[in-house]
C-alpha positions in Angstrom: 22.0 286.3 -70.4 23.6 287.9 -73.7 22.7 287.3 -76.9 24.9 284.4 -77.7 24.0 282.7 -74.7 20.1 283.0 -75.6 21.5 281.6 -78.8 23.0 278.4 -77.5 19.9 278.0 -75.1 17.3 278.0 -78.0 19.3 275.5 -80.6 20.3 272.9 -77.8 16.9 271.0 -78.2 17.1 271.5 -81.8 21.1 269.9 -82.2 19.2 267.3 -80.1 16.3 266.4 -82.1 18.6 266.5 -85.3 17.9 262.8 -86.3 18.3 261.5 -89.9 14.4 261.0 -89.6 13.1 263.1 -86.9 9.5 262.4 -86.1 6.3 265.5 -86.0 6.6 264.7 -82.2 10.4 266.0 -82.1 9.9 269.0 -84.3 7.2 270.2 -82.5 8.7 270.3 -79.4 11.6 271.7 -80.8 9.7 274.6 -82.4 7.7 275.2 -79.6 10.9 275.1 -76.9 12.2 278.1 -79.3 8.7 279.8 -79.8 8.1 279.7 -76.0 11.6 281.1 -74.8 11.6 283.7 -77.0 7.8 284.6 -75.8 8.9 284.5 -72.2 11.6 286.4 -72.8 9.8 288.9 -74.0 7.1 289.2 -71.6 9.7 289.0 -68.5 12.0 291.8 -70.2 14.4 288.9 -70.6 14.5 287.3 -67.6 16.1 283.9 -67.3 13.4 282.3 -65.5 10.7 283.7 -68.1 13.0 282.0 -71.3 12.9 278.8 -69.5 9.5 278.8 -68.7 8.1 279.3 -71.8 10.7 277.0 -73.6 8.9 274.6 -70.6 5.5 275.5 -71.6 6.7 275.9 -75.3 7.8 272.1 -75.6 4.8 270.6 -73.8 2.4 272.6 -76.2 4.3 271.7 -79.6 4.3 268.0 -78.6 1.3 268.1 -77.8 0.1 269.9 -81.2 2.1 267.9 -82.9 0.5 264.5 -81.4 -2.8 265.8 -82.6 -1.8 266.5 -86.0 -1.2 262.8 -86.7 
């Protein structure tokens, strides 16, 4: 996966969150779902399979954060 394609990957849960009024919920998830791909990525030398796991793991543990912050 190029750059550009990493790119699109990583801002297709943001473009979805993009409300007028998004809640703590949606922007955690979306920050973690980028936090977490690019961390697997790195750790797997860029692997497919390591970006979507962590954007996996990435979007559980922002929600999740996120939840507890209210």
């Amino acid at each position: 996966m190029n750059v550009q394609s990493t790119a699109r990957v990583a801002m297709a849960p943001w473009l979805a969150a993009c409300t007028s009024n998004p809640r703590n919920q949606d922007i955690g998830m979306v920050s973690g779902a980028i936090v977490g791909g690019v961390a697997g990525s790195a750790l797997t030398g860029g692997s497919t399979a390591g970006k979507v796991g962590g954007a996996a793991a990435g979007t559980y543990i922002g929600n999740r954060i996120a939840k507890e912050m209210r």
